[in-house]
C-alpha positions in Angstrom: 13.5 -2.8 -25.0 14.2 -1.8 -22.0 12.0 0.8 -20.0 13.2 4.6 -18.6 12.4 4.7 -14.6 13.9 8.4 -14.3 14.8 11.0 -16.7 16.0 14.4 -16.5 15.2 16.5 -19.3 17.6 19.6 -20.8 17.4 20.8 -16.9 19.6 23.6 -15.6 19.5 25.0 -12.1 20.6 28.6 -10.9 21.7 29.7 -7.6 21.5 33.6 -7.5 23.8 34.3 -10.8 25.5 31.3 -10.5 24.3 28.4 -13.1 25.1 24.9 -11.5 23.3 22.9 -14.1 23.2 24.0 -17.9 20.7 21.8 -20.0 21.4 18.0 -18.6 19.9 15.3 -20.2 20.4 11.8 -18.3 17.9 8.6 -19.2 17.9 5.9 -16.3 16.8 2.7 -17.7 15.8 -0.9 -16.0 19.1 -2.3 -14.7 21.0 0.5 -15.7 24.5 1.2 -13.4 25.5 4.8 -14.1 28.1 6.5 -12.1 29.1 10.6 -13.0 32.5 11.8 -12.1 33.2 15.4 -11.8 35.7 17.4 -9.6 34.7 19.5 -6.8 31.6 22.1 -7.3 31.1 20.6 -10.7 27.5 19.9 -9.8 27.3 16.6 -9.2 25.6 16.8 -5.6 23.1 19.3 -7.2 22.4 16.6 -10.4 21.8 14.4 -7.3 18.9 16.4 -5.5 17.5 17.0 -8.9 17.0 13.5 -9.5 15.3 12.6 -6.2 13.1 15.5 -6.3 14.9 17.5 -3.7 15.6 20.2 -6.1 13.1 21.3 -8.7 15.3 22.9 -11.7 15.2 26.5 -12.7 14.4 24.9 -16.4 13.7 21.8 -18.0 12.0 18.4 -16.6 12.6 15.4 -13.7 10.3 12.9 -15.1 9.4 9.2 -12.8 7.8 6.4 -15.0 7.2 9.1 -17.6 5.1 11.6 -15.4 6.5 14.7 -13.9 8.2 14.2 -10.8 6.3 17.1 -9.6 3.0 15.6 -9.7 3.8 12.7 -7.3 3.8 12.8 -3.1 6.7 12.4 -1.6 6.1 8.8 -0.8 5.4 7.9 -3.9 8.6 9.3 -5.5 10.1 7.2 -1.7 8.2 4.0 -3.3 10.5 4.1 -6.4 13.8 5.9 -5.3 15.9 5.2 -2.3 18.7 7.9 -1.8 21.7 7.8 0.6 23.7 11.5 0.4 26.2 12.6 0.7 25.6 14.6 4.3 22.7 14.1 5.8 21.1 15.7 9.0 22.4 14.6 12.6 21.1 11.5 13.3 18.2 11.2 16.4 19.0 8.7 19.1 18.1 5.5 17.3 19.1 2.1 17.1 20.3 0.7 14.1 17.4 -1.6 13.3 15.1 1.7 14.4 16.9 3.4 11.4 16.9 0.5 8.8 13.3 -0.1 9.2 12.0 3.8 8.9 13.1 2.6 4.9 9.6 0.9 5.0 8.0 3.5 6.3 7.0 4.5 2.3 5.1 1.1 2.3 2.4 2.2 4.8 -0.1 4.3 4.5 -1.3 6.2 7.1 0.1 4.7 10.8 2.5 2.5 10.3 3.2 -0.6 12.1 6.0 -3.1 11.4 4.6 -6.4 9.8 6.7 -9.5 10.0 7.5 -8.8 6.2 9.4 -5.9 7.0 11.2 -7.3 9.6 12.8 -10.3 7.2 13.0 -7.3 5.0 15.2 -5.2 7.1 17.1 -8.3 8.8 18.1 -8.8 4.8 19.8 -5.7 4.7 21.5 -5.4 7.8 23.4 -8.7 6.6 23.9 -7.8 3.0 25.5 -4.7 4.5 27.5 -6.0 7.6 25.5 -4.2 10.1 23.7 -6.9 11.8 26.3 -6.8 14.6 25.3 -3.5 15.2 21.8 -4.3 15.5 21.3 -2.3 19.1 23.9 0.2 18.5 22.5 3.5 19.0 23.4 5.5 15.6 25.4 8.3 17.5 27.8 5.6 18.7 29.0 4.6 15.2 31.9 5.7 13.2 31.4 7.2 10.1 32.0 4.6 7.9 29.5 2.2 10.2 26.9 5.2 9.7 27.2 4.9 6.2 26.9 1.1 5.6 23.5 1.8 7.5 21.9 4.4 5.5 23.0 1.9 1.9 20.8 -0.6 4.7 17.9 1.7 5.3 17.9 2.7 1.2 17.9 -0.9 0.4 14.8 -1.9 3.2 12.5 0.7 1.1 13.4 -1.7 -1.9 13.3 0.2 -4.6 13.5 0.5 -8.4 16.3 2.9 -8.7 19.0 3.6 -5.9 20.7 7.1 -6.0 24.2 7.5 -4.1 26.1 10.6 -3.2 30.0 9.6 -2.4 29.1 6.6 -1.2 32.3 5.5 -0.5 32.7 8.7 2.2 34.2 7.5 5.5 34.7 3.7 4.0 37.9 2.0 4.6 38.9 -0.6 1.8 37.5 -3.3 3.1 34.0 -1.6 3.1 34.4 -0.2 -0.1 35.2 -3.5 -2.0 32.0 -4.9 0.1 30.7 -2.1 -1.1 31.4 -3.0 -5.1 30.1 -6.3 -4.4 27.0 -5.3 -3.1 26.0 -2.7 -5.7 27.2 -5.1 -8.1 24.8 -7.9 -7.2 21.4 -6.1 -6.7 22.1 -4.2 -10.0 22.1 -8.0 -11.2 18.8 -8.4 -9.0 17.3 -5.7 -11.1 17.8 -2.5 -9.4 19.4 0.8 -11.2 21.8 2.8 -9.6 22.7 6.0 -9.8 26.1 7.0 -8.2 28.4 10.3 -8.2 31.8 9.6 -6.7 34.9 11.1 -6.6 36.8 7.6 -6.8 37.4 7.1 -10.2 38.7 3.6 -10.1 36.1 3.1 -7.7 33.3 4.3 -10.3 35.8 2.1 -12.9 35.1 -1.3 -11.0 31.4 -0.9 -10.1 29.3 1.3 -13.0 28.8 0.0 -16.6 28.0 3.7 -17.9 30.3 6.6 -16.7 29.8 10.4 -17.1 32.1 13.3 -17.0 30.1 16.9 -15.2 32.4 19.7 -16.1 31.2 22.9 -15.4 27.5 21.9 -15.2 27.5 20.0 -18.7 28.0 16.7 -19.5 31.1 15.8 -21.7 32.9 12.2 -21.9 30.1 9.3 -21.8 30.3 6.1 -22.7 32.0 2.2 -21.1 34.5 3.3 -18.3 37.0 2.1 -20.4 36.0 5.2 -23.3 35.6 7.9 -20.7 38.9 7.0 -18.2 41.7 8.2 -20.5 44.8 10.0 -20.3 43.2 13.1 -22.5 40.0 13.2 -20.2 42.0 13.4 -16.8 44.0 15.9 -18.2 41.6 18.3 -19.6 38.7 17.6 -17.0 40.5 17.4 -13.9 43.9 18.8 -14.2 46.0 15.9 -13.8 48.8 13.9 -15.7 47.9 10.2 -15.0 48.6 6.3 -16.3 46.1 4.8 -17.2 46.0 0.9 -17.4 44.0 -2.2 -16.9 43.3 -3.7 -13.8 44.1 -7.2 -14.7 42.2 -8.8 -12.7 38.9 -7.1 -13.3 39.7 -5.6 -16.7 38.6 -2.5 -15.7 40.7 0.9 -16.8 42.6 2.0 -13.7 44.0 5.5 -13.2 47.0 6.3 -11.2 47.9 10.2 -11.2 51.4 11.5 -11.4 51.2 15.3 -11.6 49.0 18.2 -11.4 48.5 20.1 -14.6 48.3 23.5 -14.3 45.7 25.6 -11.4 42.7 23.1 -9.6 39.8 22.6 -12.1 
């Protein structure tokens, strides 16, 4: 049986009058791969912070290993979640090995300074994300999609047990993102659970085992890809007429839309 890393418990969260989350319930397991798809303000950013302990919800529980999240420093939640988001604060004038090693940074106590372990650590995930190349660049140089294969770098150096992703396909061209599917795809293999929101549906199709519909702050269609990506689903949860096949090569459902349906969800 396998063990539950992170868990959100019946947790809702409320800006002003405005309820972004009503009552989720989400189990991440050892190994898990779970992706959430969701159309635009349907609180899938938000279900993100909560997980990572950005955002404490107006009810209900975040739980890490079993305790409340709240009970833990921020390095210790950093020692068993890496995060990439979706927008993140300007970047300071860093190289791009400065950046991938600060993922370490939760390793050390106190002062830190770099041990040859987390240099072979780091040099592993510059190459397993294509950014060794890049190695002196300073960050502000990059173009956005560079930028982004070295934040999945940095989230990756901190090695952790569960690894949360915000649209992480922002800014990728399709090269980057089928690098991108490989990559996730292996280290879930290694061990590692991911977490993942996305607006890429076939995307989320190719690369998640487990795939969840946020509507209006609630969970609805769960279950294989191939249960939750259906003609019915697209059409009541995001407005559109679509095909839906099988890609078949990968044998995963694929989604090509055709029409809108009606106002924007």
């Amino acid at each position: 049986m396998k063990n539950t890393i992170l868990e959100c418990k019946d947790a809702s969260v409320t800006y002003g009058r405005r309820t972004v989350l009503r009552g989720i319930s989400l189990a991440i397991e050892e190994s898990d791969f779970v992706g959430v798809i969701g159309s635009n303000g349907a609180g899938k950013s938000t279900l993100t912070k909560v997980l990572n302990g950005l955002l404490r919800p107006s009810q209900g529980a975040v739980t890490l290993m079993g305790t409340d999240m709240s009970s833990f420093s921020k390095r210790e939640v950093a020692l068993q979640l890496a995060v990439v988001q979706q927008e993140e604060a300007p970047d300071f004038s860093f190289t791009v090995t400065e950046e991938v090693m600060m993922g370490r940074a939760p390793h050390h106590g106190g002062l830190y300074f770099e041990r040859p372990s987390d240099r072979a650590v780091v040099q592993e995930a510059m190459e397993r994300t294509s950014v060794t190349h890049l190695a002196e660049r300073r960050i502000e140089t990059l173009s956005g999609g560079e930028r982004q294969r070295v934040r999945i770098a940095r989230a990756l150096a901190q090695q952790p047990k569960v690894l949360l992703l915000d649209e992480p396909t922002n800014h990728l061209d399709l090269y980057a993102q089928l690098s991108l599917i490989e990559l996730m795809r292996d280290i879930n293999r290694e061990g590692i659970s991911i977490f993942m929101v996305s607006h890429d549906i076939n995307f989320m199709c190719e690369s998640c085992t487990h795939l969840k519909i946020l509507h209006e702050g609630k969970f609805y269609g769960q279950g294989a890809p191939r249960e939750v990506i259906t003609k019915e689903n697209l059409a009541q949860f995001f407005n559109i007429k679509a095909l839906v096949d099988v890609n078949p090569v990968t044998g995963a459902p694929r989604m090509t839309p055709l029409a809108r349906l009606g106002d924007a969800p």
